[in-house]
C-alpha positions in Angstrom: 2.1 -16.4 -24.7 3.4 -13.2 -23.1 0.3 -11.3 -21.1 -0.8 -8.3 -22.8 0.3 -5.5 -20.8 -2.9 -3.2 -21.1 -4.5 -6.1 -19.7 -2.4 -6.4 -16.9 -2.6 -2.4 -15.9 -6.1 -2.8 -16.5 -6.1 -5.6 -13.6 -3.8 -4.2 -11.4 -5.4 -0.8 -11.6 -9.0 -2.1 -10.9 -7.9 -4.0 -8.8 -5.3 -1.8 -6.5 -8.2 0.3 -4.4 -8.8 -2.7 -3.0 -5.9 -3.5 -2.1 -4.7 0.1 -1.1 -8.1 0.1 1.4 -7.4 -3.2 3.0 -4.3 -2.0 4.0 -5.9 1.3 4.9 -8.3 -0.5 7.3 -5.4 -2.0 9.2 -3.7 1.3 9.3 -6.8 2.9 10.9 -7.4 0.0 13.1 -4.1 -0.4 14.7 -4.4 3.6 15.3 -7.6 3.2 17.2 -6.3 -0.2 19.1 -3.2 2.3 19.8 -5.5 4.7 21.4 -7.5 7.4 18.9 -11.0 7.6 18.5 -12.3 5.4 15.3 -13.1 9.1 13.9 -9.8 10.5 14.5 -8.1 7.3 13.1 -10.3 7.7 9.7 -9.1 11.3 9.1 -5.8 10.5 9.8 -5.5 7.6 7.5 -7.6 9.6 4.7 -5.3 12.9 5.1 -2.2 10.4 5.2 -3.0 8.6 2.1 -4.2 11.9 0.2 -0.5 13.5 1.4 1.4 9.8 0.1 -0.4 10.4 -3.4 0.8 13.9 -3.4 4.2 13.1 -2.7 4.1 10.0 -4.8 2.9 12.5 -7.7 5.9 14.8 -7.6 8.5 12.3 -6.0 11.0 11.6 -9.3 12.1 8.2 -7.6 9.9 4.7 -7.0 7.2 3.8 -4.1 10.5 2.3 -2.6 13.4 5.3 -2.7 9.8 7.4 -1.2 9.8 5.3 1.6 13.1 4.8 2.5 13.6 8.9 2.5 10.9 8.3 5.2 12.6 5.9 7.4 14.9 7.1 9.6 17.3 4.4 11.5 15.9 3.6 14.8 12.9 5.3 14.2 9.1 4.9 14.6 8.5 4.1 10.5 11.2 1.5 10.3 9.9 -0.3 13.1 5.8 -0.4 11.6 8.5 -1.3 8.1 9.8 -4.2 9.9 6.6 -5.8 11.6 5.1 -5.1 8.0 8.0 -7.2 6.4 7.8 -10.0 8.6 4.3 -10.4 8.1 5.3 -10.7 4.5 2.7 -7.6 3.3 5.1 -6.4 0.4 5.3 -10.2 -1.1 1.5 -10.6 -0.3 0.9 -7.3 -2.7 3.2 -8.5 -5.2 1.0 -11.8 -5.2 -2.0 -10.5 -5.2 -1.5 -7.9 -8.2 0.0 -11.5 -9.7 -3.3 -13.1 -9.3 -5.8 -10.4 -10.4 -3.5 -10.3 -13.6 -3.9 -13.8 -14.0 -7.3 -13.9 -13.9 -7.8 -11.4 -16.7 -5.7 -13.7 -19.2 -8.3 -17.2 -18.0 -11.2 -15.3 -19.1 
């Protein structure tokens, strides 16, 4: 039986802040184990992911063509892009949007 898609958004949506503030927290921690104050760290990482939104908003493309505009060759975002890929975060988001789905069609 296919899943029923308001279901699914329903899931993924609820479900998403989570996710979104998990990563958040490892943003801000690697900034303050980089060197800023825990306070300087939070406001970065809230004004960051307040300007993302913003850009996400009015960007005409996907998450992905976003942050590849971002990414310069050789430079600092394509390195954090590459650590984050081989840790596997963009198939551990994937999966874990998968599994909040799934649970909404056992109950």
């Amino acid at each position: 039986m296919p899943p029923d898609m308001t279901q699914v958004a329903a899931a993924a949506a609820r479900s998403a802040v989570g996710f979104l503030t998990l990563a958040l927290e490892g943003i801000e921690e690697g900034a303050v184990r980089a060197g800023l104050p825990r306070d300087a760290a939070r406001a970065f990482v809230v004004q960051t992911a307040l300007a993302t939104a913003l850009l996400l908003e009015k960007h005409e493309g996907s998450p992905a063509d976003l942050k590849d505009q971002v990414a310069s060759p050789g430079g600092t975002t394509i390195a954090g892009l590459a650590a984050l890929e081989d840790r596997g975060v963009r198939a551990a988001g994937i999966r874990a949007v998968e599994q909040a789905a799934g649970r909404t069609r056992t109950r």
